[in-house]
C-alpha positions in Angstrom: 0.0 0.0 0.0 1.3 3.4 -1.0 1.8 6.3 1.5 -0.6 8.3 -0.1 -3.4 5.4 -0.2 -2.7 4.3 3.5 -2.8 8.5 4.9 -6.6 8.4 3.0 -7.1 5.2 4.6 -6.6 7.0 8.0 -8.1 10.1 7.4 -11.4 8.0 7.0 -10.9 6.2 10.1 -10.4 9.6 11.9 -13.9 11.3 10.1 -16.0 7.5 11.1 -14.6 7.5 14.6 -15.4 11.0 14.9 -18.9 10.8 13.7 -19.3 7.7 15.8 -18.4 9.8 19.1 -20.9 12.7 18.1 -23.5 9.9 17.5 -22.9 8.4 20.7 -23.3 11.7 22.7 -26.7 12.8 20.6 -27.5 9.0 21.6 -27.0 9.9 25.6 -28.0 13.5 25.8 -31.4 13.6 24.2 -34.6 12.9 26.5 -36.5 9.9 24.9 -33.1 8.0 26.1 -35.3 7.6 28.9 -37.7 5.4 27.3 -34.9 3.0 26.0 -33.9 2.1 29.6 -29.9 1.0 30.3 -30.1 -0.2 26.4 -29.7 3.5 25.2 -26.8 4.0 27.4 -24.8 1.0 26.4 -26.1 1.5 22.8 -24.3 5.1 23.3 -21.2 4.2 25.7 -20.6 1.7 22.4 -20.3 4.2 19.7 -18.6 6.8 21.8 -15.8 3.9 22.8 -15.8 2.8 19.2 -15.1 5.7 18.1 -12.1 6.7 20.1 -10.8 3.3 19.4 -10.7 4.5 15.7 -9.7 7.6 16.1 -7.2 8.7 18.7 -4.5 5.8 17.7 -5.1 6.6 13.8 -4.1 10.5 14.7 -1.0 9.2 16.2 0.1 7.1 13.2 -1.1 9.9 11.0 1.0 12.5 12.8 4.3 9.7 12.8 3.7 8.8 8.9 3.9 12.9 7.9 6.4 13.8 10.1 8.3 10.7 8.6 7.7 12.1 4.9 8.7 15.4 5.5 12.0 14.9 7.1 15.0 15.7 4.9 17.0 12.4 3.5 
């Protein structure tokens, strides 16, 4: 896999995980969460842990992969 195909690759990650984290707090924070009982909070915990799981370590390897390509040879 090319640089350039495997920093798109990770840019995605970063947008899904980031979308799943604002899901999961819309999820919690609205009222008919009440009517879902403990379900709605574990359905929301999920997508907020699922999406820190995809995106802090891909920011990491992002930030690693540039700085590796723009250091003089």
């Amino acid at each position: 896999m090319t640089n350039q195909a495997q920093i798109k690759l990770l840019k995605v990650f970063i947008v899904i995980g980031l979308f799943l984290i604002v899901t999961g707090h819309f999820i919690i924070s609205k009222e008919w969460l009440a009517h879902m009982g403990p379900l709605g909070f574990i359905i929301g915990a999920a997508c907020i842990a699922i999406g820190l799981i995809c995106s802090l370590p891909t920011k990491i390897y992002l930030t690693i992969l540039l700085m590796k390509r723009e250091e003089p040879h």
